[in-house]
C-alpha positions in Angstrom: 0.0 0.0 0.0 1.1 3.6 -1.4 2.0 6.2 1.7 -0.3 8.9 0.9 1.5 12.2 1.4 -1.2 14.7 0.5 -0.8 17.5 2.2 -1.9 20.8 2.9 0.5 23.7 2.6 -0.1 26.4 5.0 -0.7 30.1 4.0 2.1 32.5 3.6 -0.2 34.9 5.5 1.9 34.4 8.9 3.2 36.2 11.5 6.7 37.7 11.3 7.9 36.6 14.8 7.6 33.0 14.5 10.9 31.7 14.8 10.9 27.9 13.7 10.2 26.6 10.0 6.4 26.9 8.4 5.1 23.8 9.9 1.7 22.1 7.4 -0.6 19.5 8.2 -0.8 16.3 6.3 -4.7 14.7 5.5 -4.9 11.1 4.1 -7.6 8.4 3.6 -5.9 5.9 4.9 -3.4 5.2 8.1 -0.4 5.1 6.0 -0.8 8.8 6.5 0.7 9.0 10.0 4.1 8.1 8.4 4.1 11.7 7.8 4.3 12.9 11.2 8.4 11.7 10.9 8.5 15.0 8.3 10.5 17.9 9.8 7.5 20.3 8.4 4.6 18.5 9.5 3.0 19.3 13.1 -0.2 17.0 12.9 -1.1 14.4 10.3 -5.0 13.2 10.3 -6.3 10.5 9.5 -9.9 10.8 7.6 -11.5 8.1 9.2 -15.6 7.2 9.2 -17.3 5.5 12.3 -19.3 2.8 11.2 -23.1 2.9 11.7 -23.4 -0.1 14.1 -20.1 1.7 16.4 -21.9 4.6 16.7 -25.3 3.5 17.5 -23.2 1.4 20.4 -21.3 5.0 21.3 -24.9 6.6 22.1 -26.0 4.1 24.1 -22.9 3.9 26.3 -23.0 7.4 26.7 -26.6 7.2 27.9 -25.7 4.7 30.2 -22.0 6.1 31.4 -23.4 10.1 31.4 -19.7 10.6 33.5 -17.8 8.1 31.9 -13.7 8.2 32.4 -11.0 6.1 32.7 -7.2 5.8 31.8 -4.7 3.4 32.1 -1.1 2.0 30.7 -1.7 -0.7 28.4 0.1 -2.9 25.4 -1.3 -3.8 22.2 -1.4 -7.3 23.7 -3.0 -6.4 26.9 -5.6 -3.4 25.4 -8.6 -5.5 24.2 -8.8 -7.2 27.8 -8.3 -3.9 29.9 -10.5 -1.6 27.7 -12.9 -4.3 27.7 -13.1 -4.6 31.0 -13.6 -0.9 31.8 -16.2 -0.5 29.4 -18.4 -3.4 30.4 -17.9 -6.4 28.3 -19.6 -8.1 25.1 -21.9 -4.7 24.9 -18.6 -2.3 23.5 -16.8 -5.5 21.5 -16.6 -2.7 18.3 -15.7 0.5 20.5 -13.1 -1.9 22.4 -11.5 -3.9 19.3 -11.5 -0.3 17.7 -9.4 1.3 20.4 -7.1 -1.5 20.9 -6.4 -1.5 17.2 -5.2 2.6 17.6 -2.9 1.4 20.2 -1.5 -0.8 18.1 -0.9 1.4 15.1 0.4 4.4 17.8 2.8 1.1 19.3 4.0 0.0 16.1 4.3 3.7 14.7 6.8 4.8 17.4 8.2 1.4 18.6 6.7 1.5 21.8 6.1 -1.3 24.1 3.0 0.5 26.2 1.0 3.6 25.9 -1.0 5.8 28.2 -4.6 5.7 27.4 -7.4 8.0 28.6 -10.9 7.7 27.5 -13.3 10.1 28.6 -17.0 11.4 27.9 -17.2 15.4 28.4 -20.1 17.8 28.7 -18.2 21.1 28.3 -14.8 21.8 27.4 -11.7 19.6 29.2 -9.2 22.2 27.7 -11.1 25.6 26.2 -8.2 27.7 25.5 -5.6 27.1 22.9 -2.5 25.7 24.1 0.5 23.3 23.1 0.8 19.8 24.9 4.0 19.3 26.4 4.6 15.7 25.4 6.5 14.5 21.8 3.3 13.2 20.3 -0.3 12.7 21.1 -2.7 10.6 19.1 -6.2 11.7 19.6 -9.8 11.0 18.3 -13.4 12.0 18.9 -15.7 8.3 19.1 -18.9 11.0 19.6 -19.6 14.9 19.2 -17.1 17.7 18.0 -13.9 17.4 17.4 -10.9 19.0 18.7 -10.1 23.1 17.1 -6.7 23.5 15.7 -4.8 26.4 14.5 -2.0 26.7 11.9 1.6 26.9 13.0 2.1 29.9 10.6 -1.1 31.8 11.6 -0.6 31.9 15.4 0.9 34.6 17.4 2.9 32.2 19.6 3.7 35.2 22.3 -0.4 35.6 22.9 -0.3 31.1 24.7 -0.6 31.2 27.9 0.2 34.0 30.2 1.0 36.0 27.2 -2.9 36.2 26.5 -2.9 38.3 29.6 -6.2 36.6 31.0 -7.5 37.7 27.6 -9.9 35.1 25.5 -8.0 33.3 22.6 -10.8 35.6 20.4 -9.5 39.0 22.1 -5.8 38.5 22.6 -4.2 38.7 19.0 -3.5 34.8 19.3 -4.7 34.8 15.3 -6.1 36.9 13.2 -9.7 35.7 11.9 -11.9 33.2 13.0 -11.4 31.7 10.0 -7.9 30.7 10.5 -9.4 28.4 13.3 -9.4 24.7 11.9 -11.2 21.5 13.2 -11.3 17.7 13.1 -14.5 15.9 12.2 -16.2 13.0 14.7 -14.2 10.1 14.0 -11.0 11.5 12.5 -8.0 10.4 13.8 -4.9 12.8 14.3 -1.5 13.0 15.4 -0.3 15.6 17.0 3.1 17.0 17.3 4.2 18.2 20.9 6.6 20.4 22.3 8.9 17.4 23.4 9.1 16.0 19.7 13.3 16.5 18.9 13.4 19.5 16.7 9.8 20.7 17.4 10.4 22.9 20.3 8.5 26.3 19.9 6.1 24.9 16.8 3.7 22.1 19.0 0.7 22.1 17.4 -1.9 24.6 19.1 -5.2 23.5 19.6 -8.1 23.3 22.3 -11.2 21.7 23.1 -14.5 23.2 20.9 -17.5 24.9 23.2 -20.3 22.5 23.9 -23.9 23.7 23.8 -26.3 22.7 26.6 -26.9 18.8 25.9 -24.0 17.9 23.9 -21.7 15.4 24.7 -18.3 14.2 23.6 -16.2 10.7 23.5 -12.8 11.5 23.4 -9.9 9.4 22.9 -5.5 9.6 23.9 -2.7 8.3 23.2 0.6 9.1 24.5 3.8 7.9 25.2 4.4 5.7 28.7 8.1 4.9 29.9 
């Protein structure tokens, strides 16, 4: 199977301050994609991934059943079916279970890794609301129900406005980026990598991005990956 490389290159619209080379984001239909997260110049490769019907029908039940659902754990590929299994309840999650243990492998095998740290967790507002950079060297995540995690360019952000430099200002109000429109999003059942802070070579360009606003009544299933000594 071909690696597919497409790729989006960023805008040349950026601010002057950055300091670190025009990072991009690479898209793909297919896993192979994730490959691309090795390229200097890529911050966050995503994978365009659909849910199956009969997964997400089994997603809205558990989260009618498990309204404060959250667990997390250290697991290997070998030992992920059995543990995630366990914590979600059995035979009634087989998809949801074999689906996440299959991530761990692919994040495992990816990064020669012999465990991972794995936190699943159902949300009714936002777990992170303001843009921010994650201090690890890569994070897989995924959304099994609702929203998706917001994302903004490398080359569009105003890295001096993260943090304390937003001077208690919100992300839409502190200069962070320009337009509303720079801010980019993952779709319900996407998967992406995303390149921290701690990646080798990476320092000053992690990927920024935050958890989307939740209306009254909406609920999210969100998935992590990271790395576990």
């Amino acid at each position: 199977m071909n690696m597919i490389t497409t790729a989006h290159t960023l805008s040349d619209d950026s601010f002057q301050d950055n300091d670190v080379n025009t990072r991009r984001a690479a898209y793909g239909g297919e896993p192979n994609v994730f490959t691309d997260i090795y390229l200097e110049n890529t911050n966050i490769a995503i994978w365009q991934r659909q849910l199956s019907p009969t997964l997400k029908r089994s997603v809205d039940v558990f989260l009618t059943q498990h309204t404060s659902f959250q667990t997390s754990m250290t697991v290997t590929p070998q030992s992920a079916l059995s543990s995630v299994g366990l914590a979600l309840g059995g035979e009634n999650q087989k998809e949801l279970s074999e689906n996440i243990t299959e991530l761990v492998d692919m994040f495992c095998y990816l990064f020669e890794l012999k465990r991972v740290g794995l936190r699943l967790t159902a949300l009714d507002s936002a777990m992170c609301p303001k843009f921010h950079v994650d201090k690890v060297p890569c994070r897989l995540l995924t959304t099994f129900h609702g929203i998706a995690t917001e994302w903004l360019p490398h080359n569009l952000v105003d890295r001096n406005k993260l943090g304390i430099g937003a001077k208690g200002k919100a992300d839409s109000e502190s200069g962070l980026y320009k337009h509303q429109t720079d801010i980019q999003q993952l779709s319900c059942g996407d998967v992406a990598l995303l390149k921290g802070e701690r990646w080798e070579g990476n320092e000053g360009a992690g990927l920024v991005h935050r958890s989307p606003a939740l209306n009254e009544g909406e609920r999210r299933l969100i998935l992590t990956l990271d790395f576990s000594s």
